[in-house]
Structures are given as structure tokens and as C-alpha cells.
C-alpha positions in Angstrom: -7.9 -11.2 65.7 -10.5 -11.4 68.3 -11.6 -8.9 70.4 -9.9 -10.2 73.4 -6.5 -10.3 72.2 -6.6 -6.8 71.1 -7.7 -5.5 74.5 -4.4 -8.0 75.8 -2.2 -6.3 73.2 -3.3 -2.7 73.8 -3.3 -3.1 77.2 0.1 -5.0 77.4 -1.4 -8.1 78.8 0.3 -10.6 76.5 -0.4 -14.7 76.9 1.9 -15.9 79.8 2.9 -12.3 80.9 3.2 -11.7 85.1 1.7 -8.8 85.7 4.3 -7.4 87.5 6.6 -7.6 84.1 3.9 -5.3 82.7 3.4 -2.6 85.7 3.7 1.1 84.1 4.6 4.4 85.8 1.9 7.7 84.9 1.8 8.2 81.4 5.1 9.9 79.6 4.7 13.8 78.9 4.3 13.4 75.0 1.2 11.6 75.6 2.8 7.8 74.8 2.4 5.0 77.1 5.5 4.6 80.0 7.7 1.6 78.9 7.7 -1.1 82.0 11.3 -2.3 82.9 10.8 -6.3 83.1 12.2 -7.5 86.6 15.0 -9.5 84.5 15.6 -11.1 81.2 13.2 -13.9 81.6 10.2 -11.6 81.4 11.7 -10.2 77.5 10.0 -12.3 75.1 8.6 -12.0 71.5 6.3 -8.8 71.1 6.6 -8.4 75.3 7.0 -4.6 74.7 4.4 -3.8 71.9 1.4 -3.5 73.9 2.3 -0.8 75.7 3.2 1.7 73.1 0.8 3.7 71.1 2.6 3.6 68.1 2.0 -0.3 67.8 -1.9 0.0 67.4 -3.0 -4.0 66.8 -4.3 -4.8 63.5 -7.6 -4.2 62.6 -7.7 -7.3 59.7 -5.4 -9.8 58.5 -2.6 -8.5 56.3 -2.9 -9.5 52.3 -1.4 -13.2 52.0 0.9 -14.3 49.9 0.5 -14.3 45.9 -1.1 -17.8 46.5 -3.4 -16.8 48.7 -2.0 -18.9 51.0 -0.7 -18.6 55.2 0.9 -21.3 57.2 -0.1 -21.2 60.6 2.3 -21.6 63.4 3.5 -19.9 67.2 6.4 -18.3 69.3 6.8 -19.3 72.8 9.0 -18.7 75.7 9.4 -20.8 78.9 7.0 -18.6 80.3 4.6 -21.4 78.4 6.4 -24.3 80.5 6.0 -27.4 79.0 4.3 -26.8 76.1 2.6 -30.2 74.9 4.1 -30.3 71.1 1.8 -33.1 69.9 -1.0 -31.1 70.6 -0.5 -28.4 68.9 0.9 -30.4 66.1 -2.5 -32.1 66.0 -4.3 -28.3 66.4 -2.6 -27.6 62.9 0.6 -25.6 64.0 3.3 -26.0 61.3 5.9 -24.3 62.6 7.1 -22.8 66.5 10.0 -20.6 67.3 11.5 -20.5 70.8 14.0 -17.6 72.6 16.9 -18.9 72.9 19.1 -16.0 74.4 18.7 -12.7 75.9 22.5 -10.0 75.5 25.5 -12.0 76.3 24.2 -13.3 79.5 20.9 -15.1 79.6 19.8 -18.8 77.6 15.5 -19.2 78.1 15.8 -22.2 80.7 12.9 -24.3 78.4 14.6 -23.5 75.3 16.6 -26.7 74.6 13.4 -28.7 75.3 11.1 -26.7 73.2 13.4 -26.8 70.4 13.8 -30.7 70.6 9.9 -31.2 71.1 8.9 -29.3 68.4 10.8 -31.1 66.1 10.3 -34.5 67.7 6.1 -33.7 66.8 7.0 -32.5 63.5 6.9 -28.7 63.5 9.3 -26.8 61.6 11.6 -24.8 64.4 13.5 -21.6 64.7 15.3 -20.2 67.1 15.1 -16.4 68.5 17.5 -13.7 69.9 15.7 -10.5 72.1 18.5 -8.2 71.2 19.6 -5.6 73.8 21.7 -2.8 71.3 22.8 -1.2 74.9 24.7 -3.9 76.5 27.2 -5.3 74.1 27.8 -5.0 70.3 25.8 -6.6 67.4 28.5 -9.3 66.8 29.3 -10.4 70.4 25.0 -11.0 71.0 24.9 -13.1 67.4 28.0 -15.0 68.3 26.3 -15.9 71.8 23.3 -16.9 70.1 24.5 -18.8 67.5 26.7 -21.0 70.5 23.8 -21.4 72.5 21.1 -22.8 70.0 21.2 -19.5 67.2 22.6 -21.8 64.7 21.1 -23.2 61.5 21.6 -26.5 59.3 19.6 -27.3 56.6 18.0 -30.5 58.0 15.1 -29.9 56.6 13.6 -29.5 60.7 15.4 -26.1 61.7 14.2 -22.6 60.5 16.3 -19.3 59.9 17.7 -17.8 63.1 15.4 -14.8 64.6 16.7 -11.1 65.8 13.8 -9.7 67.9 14.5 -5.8 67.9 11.8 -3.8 69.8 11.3 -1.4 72.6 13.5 -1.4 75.7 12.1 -3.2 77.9 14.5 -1.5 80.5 14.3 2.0 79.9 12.6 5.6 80.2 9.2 5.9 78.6 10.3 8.2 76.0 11.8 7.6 72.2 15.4 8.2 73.2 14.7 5.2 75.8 12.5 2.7 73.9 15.7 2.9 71.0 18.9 2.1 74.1 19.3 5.8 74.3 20.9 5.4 70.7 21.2 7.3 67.6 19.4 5.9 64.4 22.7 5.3 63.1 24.1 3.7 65.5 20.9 1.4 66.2 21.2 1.0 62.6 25.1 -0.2 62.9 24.5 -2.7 66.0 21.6 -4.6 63.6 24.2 -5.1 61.0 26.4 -5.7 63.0 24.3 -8.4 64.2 22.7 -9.6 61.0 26.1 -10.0 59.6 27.5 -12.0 61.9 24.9 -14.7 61.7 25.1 -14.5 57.6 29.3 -15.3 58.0 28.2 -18.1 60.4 25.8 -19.8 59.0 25.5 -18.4 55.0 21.6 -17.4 56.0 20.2 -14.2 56.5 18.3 -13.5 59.7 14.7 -12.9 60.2 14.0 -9.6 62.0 11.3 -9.6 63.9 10.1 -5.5 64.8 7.3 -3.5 64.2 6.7 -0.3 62.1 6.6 2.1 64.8 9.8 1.0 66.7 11.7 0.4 63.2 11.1 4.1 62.1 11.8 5.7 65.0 15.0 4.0 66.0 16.5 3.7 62.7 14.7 6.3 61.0 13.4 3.8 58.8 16.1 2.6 57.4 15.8 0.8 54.0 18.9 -1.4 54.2 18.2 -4.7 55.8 16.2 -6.0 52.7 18.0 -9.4 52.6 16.5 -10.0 56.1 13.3 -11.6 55.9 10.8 -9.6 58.1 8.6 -10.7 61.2 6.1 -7.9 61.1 4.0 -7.3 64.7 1.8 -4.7 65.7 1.0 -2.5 62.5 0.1 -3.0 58.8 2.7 -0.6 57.0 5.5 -2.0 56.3 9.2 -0.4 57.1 11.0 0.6 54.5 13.6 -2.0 54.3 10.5 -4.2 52.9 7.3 -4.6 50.7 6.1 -7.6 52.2 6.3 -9.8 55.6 7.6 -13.1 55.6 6.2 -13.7 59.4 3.4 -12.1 61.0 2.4 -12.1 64.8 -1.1 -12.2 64.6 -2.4 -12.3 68.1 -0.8 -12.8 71.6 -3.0 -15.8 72.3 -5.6 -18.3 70.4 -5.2 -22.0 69.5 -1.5 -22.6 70.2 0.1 -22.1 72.8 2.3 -18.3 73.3 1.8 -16.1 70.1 0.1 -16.9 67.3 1.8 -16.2 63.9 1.6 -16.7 60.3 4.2 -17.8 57.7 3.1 -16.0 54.4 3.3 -18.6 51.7 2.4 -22.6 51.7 4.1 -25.1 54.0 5.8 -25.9 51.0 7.7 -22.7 50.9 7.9 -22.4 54.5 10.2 -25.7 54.3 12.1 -24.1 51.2 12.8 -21.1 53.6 14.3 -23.3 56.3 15.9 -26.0 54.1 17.9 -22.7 52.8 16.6 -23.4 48.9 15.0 -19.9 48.3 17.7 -18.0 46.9 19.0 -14.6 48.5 19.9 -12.0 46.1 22.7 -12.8 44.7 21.9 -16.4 43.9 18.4 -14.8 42.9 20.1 -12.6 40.0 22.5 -15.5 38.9 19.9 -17.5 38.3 17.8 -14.8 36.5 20.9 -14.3 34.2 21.1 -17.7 33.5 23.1 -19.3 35.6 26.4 -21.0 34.8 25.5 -20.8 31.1 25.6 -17.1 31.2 28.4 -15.1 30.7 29.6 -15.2 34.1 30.3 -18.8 34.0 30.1 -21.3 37.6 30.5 -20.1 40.7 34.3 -19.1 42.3 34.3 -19.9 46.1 30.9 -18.5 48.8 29.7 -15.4 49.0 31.4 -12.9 51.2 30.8 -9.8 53.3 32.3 -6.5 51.6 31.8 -2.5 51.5 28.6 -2.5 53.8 27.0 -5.5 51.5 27.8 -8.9 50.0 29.9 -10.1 46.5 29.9 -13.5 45.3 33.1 -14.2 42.8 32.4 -16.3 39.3 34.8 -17.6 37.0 33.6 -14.4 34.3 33.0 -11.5 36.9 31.1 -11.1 39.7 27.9 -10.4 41.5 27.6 -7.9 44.0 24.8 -7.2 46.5 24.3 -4.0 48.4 20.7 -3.3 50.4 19.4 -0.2 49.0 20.0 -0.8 45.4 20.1 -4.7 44.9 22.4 -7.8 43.0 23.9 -6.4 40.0 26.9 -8.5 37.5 30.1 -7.2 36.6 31.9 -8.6 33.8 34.0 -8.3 30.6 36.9 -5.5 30.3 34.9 -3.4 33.2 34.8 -6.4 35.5 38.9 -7.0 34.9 39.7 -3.0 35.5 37.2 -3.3 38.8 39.6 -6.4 40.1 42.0 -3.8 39.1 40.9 -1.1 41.4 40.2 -3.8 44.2 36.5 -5.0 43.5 34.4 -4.5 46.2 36.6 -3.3 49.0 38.5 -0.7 46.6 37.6 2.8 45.6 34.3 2.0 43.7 32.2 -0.4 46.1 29.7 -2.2 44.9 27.8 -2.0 41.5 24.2 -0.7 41.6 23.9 -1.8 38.0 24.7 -4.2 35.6 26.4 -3.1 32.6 24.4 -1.3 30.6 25.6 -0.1 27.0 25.3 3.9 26.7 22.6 5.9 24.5 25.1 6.6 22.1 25.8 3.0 21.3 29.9 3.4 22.1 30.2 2.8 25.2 29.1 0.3 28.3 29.4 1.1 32.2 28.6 -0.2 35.3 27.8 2.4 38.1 29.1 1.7 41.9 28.5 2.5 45.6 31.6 4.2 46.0 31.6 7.4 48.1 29.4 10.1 46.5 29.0 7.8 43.5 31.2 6.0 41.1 31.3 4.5 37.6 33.7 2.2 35.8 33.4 3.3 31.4 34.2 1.5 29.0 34.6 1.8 25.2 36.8 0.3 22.4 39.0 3.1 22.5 39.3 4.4 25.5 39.2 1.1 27.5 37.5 0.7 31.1 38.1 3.9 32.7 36.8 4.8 36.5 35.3 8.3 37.5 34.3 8.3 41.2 33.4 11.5 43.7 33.1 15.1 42.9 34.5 14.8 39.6 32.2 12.3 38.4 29.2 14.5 39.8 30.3 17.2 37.8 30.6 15.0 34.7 27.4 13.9 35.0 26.0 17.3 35.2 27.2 18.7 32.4 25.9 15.3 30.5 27.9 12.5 31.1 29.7 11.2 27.7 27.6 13.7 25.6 29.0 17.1 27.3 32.9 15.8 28.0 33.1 12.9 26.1 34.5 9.1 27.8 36.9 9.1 31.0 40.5 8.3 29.1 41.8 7.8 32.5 40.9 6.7 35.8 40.8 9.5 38.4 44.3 10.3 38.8 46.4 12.7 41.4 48.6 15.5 40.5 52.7 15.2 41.1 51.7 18.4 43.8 49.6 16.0 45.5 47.3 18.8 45.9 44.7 18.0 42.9 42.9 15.2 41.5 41.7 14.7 38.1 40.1 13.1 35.2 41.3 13.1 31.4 38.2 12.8 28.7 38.1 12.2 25.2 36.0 15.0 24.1 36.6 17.5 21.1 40.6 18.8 21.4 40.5 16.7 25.2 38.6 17.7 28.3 39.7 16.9 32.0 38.0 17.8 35.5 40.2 18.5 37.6 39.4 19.1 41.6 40.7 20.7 44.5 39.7 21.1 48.1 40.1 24.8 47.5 38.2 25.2 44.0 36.1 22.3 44.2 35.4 20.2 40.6 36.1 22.3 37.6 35.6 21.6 33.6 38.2 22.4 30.9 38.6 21.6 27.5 39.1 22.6 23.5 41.8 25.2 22.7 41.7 26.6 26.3 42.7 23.3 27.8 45.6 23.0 25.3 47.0 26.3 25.9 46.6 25.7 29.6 48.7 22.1 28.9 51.2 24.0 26.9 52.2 26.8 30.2 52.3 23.7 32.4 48.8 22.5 33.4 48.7 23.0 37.2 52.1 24.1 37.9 51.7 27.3 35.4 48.1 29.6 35.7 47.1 26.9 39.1 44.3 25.0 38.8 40.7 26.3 37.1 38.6 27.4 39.6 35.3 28.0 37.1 34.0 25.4 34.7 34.5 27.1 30.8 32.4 29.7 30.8 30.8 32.6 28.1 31.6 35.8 27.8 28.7 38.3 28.3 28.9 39.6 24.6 28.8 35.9 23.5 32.0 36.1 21.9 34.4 34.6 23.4 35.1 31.8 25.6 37.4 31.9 29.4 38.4 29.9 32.3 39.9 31.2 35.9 42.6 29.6 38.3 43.9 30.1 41.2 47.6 30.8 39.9 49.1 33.8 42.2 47.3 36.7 42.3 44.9 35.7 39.4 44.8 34.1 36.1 42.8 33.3 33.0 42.8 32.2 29.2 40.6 33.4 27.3 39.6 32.3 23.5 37.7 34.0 20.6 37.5 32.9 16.8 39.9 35.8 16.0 42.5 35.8 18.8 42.4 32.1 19.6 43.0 31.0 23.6 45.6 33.5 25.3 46.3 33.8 29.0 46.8 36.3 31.5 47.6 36.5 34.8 48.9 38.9 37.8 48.8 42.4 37.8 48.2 43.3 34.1 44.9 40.6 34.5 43.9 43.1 37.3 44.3 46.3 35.3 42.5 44.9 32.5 39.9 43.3 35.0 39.9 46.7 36.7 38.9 48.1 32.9 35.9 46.3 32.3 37.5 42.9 31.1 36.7 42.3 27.3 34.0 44.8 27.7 36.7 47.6 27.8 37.8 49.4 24.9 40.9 46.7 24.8 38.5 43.7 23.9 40.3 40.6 24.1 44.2 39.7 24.7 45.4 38.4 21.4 49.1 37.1 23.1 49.9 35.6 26.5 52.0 37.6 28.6 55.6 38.1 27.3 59.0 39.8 28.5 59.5 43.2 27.2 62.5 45.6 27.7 61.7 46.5 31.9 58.8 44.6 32.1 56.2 42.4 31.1 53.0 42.7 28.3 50.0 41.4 27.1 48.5 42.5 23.8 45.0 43.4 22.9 42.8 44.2 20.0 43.0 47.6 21.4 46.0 48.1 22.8 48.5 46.4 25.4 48.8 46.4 29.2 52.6 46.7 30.0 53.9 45.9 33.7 56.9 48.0 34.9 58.9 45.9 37.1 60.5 49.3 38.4 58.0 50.4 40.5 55.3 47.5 39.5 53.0 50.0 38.1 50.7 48.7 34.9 50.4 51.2 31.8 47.6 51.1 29.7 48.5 52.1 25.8 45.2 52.2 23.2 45.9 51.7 19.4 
């Protein structure tokens, strides 16, 4: 970059800019540059808000090229160039040009139709771009204005991906809440999807999105889930976090072509793979790397399609599904027929984040998902595919996945109160988790969880409200609930599991639990002459129902 154009770009003096459009007010109070409203629409163009904010400091040298070592020089303009003479700049070595085309819902660049025509009439690879304005309308009403006034794309071999250009406000305060439309990360975050996705159900291409570091980590707190969108870097060298490398870069805001000067990073062969629409997005991507129709998820069933905050692509075998953050991952098999099951992609589990991956044991295989807080779909010979999703998978997986509580024998079920949820395991004796808004995720299982099944699961002691836990002496073994007024079961070699609950569980609680001198219960609680008893290595606890007073006897 010459020394020229980064005084323009730091100054905010871009090629073809009035200087009106670029006017600032005194210098905002954190110290940044004031943001310039443009006088209207026509004065918004590729990189037109960059110069002015500190947080887009030019580049110092040339980003790394492509593994080839190779760039493919080309330009953005706007009419602001007029008529730009195409042949020229053909002859001046630009391969490629992109051109706005819309502004919102309301404006169309005057010169665009011309420019895109002329560009392609001297050879040039073209593209069209959208300056996106989150604050006006929503993501899908801009992309469906674009794509009906010159957006679109066709793979005939001339036209390039459609462009989002997302940058400062051009018509707000100078402040971060104004240069990101006086919107939350999130929801900045939501109108780009909102946008992106619309041009992928359009056209089957993902859009180029043109920002820069600065603006992209403020205003979406750098959000790392627009990885299927090629980026158009400008204005610093680091990367967002959506990517690891550029696809376009804006080099300079003047030199040999006409408008900005850019770089496509790769050889003009791949820049006309990118437009004719033959380098594979991430799905296709993984297919292939699978091997294709000759893998085991056989040809392809239908287009892709949009689904739980990412993208799924049926097969005759399973299925592919894409989600930003984590990648293309392959369902298939028994898991893949229990997922269609559960609703693939838009029911309970989402999307996979894996493929299926056979467990450390050797039994089992599983696919993990997107699904709220986490979800996983298990399978083994004897169990069959099994799903474990939320809370109750978390706590699975911390006390050790299959090796603590064994393989999911269900899928995670409700109780007939319609109060609990829960999960059946095949573990030593059986295991569940069972949760509760009111007790959270809980663990059960051996000889407690059968005597708990034998008084009636839920509907006898209530639901566990501890995970099994140790006694202090190390001798025996207990879990809570939330039965009335209290309950437990408690197991030792010598007494095996016995429960107790109510009042004669608070006496002996109110004793020093096993640590008292009556150790452990050795029989749940049973109906004695006026009352009610449990009995205890040393003694028994009797409830009187006249009077519901407790009595303590010691043998």
C-alpha cells in the first residue's frame, strides 16, 4: 500500500468520496474518531466508513497469500466512479470488479446495471454488493431486495458470489452503540443470518461478507458462526473469529483500477471455481472427503436445506449436517434411523457436531448433537440407539459417560406426573437420572434404585434429590428425595438398601444419622400396633400416631 492511500484511508478520504460525505463532528469522548452521517445512500459504498475509525488502522504489509503463493487482482466500485472504462482496466490486469447494487429496501446504485454488464462484456469476473443497514428493516427483507434488483447469482461462469457489506453506520452517533445500529451483538448477529440465509435459500451460495476486525468484534462480539461465508477482510490484519483466512481483501482505496483495489486470494483459476459455484461448501466438502456416493451414505436425496440455526443435506444412507461453530458431520446406520425418529435436525437433538465415533470401550458408537445444553444419540447391540439430551446428559457425562452409569436403555423419557424427566441406563443392577426443576439432575442405581422401584419410583419416597452418595464411616451407601417431609434409602453389606422417611427419618437424623448409637435401619418402615417403625442395628424408632410423637428404644 502506498503511502498515499494510507493517509486517504486514515483520514477517511476514500477514492471518489465528496468531502462533504466525510465531514466529522469534534472527536467522540472515548478518544475514537466521530462517525460522519453520509448526506444519503449514494454516499454508502464499500469500505466508506473504515477511515474514520481508529479501530480500522490500514495495513502496514500485504496479508500472507494463498497456499500457492498466488493473488488475483481485481476492484470494487460505485457510481461514484461514473463510467468506468471496463476495457481499460481489463487491459491494466483487473480480473475481477464488484459493483453496489442496493442500499436497505430503498435505494438501487444508479450505474450499477451498467457496470455489471460492462464488466462482463470486457471480460472481468463480476459480483454484485449489498451495504446492509441492520436498523431499517430485517436481514431477510434487505437480501430479498437485493437479490430482485441484481443480488442474484447463476453459474455462468461471468457472475461472482453475492456480497453483504456490514460496517459502521454511516448514519449514526460516534460511539460503539451507534457505529453497530444501536443493536445488541445478538441481535446484529441475528439480522446477518438472517440475511446470509436468505441469499443461501435463493440462490444455493453462501454470501461473501465483507467487514473488518474491529467492527466485526465489537458488534457481534466476534462471533464465530458465519464460517460458511467467505470473508472480504478490510482495514486490519487479524482475522474475526468466524475465519482463518480471507477470501477478498481491500487493499487500498485507490491505485491502478478504478474505486478500491482488492485481491482475490488464490489463482484466477480458483477465483472462476468460486463464482462458477464448483468449490464445495461444507457439506459437499465432507461428502466428498467420505467418499462420496460410494461411501456408506450412498447419492444424494433432494438440496440441502436450512434447519436448527445451520444446514442438513439428506442421502439415501443418512445424512450430513452442518452447523457454524462445529462443522459437517454424517449420521448414519441404526443412530441415523432413531435421529429421523426424534425429527432429525429440527427435533430435540439438532444437529450433529460429530460423526459417529465407536466408544473407548469398543461396545458402543454415538453421534453427539447441537441440541440445547448438549445432546447425544448411543448406540449399542443391546441397548439399541438411545438419546440423552440436557441436564441429564451433563450429569452423565460427569460422572463418566458409559463407564460410570453404563449405556442410555431409553431415550429421555417424562414421568406419568408430568413433573420429572428421566433416563434409564444399563449399568450394574440398572441406573437412571432422573431430573426435576426442583432437585435438578440426580444419579441412582444398584440395590438402592431397586428398592426405590419396588415402593413406587417417584410416586413413593419422590424423586432423589442427591446423586448416591457415601456415608462418612465409609460403610454404607444412601440417596435423598423430596418425598413429604423427607426421605432416604440407605444400603450397607449387612442390612442391604432400606428406606425411611417422615418423622422417624427426622428423629433418627436428629440422632446423629448412622453415626448414632442405632447405626443403620435394617427394615423400611412398617405398621405396628398404634403406629409406625423402622428397625435398626441398635434399636427401632417407633411413631405414635396418637399424639405423633417418635420413641426411641436401644437393644
Amino acid at each position: 500500500m502506498t503511502a498515499g492511500a494510507v493517509t486517504a484511508l486514515v483520514t477517511g478520504v476514500l477514492a471518489g468520496t465528496p468531502a462533504a460525505a466525510m465531514a466529522s463532528s469534534a472527536p467522540a469522548a472515548t478518544g475514537r474518531a466521530a462517525a460522519s452521517a453520509p448526506a444519503h445512500p449514494g454516499s454508502d459504498y464499500m469500505g466508506s466508513t473504515i477511515g474514520a475509525h481508529t479501530t480500522a488502522t490500514p495495513k502496514a504489509a500485504a496479508r500472507a497469500a494463498a497456499a500457492s503463493g498466488v493473488t488475483t487482482p481485481g476492484m470494487d466500485v460505485s457510481h461514484y466512479q461514473g463510467t468506468v472504462d471496463w476495457g481499460a482496466a481489463a487491459a491494466q490486469g483487473a480480473k475481477f470488479a464488484y459493483m453496489k447494487a442496493t442500499e436497505s429496501t430503498t435505494y438501487v446504485d444508479p450505474q450499477f446495471t451498467t457496470n455489471f454488464a460492462g464488466s462482463a462484456n470486457a471480460g472481468l469476473l463480476r459480483g454484485a454488493y449489498h451495504f446492509g443497514l441492520p436498523d431499517t428493516s430485517s436481514g431477510a427483507a434487505q437480501a430479498q431486495f437485493f437479490l430482485s434488483h441484481g443480488g442474484g447469482w447463476v453459474a455462468d461462469g461471468k457472475t461472482l458470489p453475492p456480497v453483504l457489506d456490514i460496517e459502521y453506520n454511516p448514519y449514526s452517533t460516534a460511539d460503539w452503540p451507534g457505529y453497530c445500529y444501536n443493536m445488541t451483538p445478538a441481535q446484529v448477529s441475528a439480522w446477518i443470518s438472517d440475511f446470509v440465509t436468505t441469499i443461501h435459500d435463493r440462490t444455493n451460495r453462501w454470501p461473501v461478507i465483507y467487514t473488518t476486525n474491529g467492527w466485526w468484534s465489537n458488534c457481534t462480539a466476534n462471533n464465530p458462526n458465519f464460517a460458511n461465508d467467505p470473508l472480504w477482510i478490510a482495514g486490519t490484519v487479524t482475522m474475526p473469529a468466524s475465519w482463518t483466512d480471507y477470501t477478498f481483501d481491500q487493499t487500498a482505496s485507490s491505485g491502478t483500477f478504478p474505486g478500491d483495489q482488492d485481491v482475490f486470494n488464490g489463482s484466477l483459476a480458483d477465483l472462476q471455481s468460486l463464482g462458477t459455484g464448483t468449490v464445495a461448501d461444507k457439506i459437499t466438502q465432507h461428502y466428498t472427503d467420505l467418499g462420496g456416493a460410494s461411501s456408506y451414505l450412498g447419492n444424494p436425496s433432494g438440496g440441502e436445506y436450512a434447519a436448527a440455526g445451520g444446514w442438513a443435506q439428506n442421502y439415501e444412507q443418512g445424512i450430513i449436517g452442518y452447523f457454524p461453530a462445529t462443522g459437517a458431520y454424517a449420521v448414519h446406520g441404526s443412530i441415523w434411523q432413531h435421529y429421523q425418529q426424534l425429527g432429525g435436525p429440527g427435533g430435540v437433538v439438532g444437529l450433529p457436531t460429530t460423526d459417529e465415533t465407536g466408544t473407548p470401550d469398543g461396545v458402543g458408537r454415538y453421534n453427539h448433537f447441537t441440541g440445547s445444553l448438549g445432546a447425544s444419540i448411543y448406540w449399542t447391540a443391546s441397548t439399541g440407539a438411545k438419546a440423552v439430551y440436557g441436564v441429564i446428559r451433563q450429569k452423565w457425562a460427569a460422572l463418566g459417560w458409559e463407564t460410570g452409569l453404563g449405556y442410555p436403555t431409553t431415550d429421555e423419557s417424562g414421568t406419568p406426573d408430568g413433573v420429572g424427566r428421566y433416563n434409564h441406563f444399563n449399568g450394574a443392577q440398572g441406573a437412571s437420572i432422573y431430573y426435576t426443576a426442583a432437585t435438578g439432575a440426580q444419579s441412582i442405581h444398584g440395590l438402592i434404585r431397586q428398592k426405590w422401584a419396588a415402593l413406587g419410583w417417584e410416586t413413593g419416597l419422590g424423586y432423589p434429590t442427591i446423586d448416591e452418595g457415601v456415608t462418612p464411616d465409609g460403610v454404607g451407601r444412601y440417596n435423598h428425595f423430596n418425598g413429604a417431609q423427607g426421605a432416604s434409602i440407605y444400603y450397607t453389606v449387612a442390612t442391604g438398601a432400606q428406606s425411611i422417611h417422615g418423622l422417624i427419618r427426622q428423629k433418627w437424623a436428629s440422632l446423629g444419622w448412622e453415626g448414632s448409637r442405632l447405626r443403620y435401619p435394617t427394615s423400611d418402615e412398617f405398621a405396628v400396633t398404634g403406629g409406625r417403625r423402622n428397625n435398626f442395628q441398635g434399636g427401632t424408632i417407633t411413631f405414635v400416631t396418637a399424639g405423633s410423637t417418635t420413641q426411641v428404644a436401644y437393644s
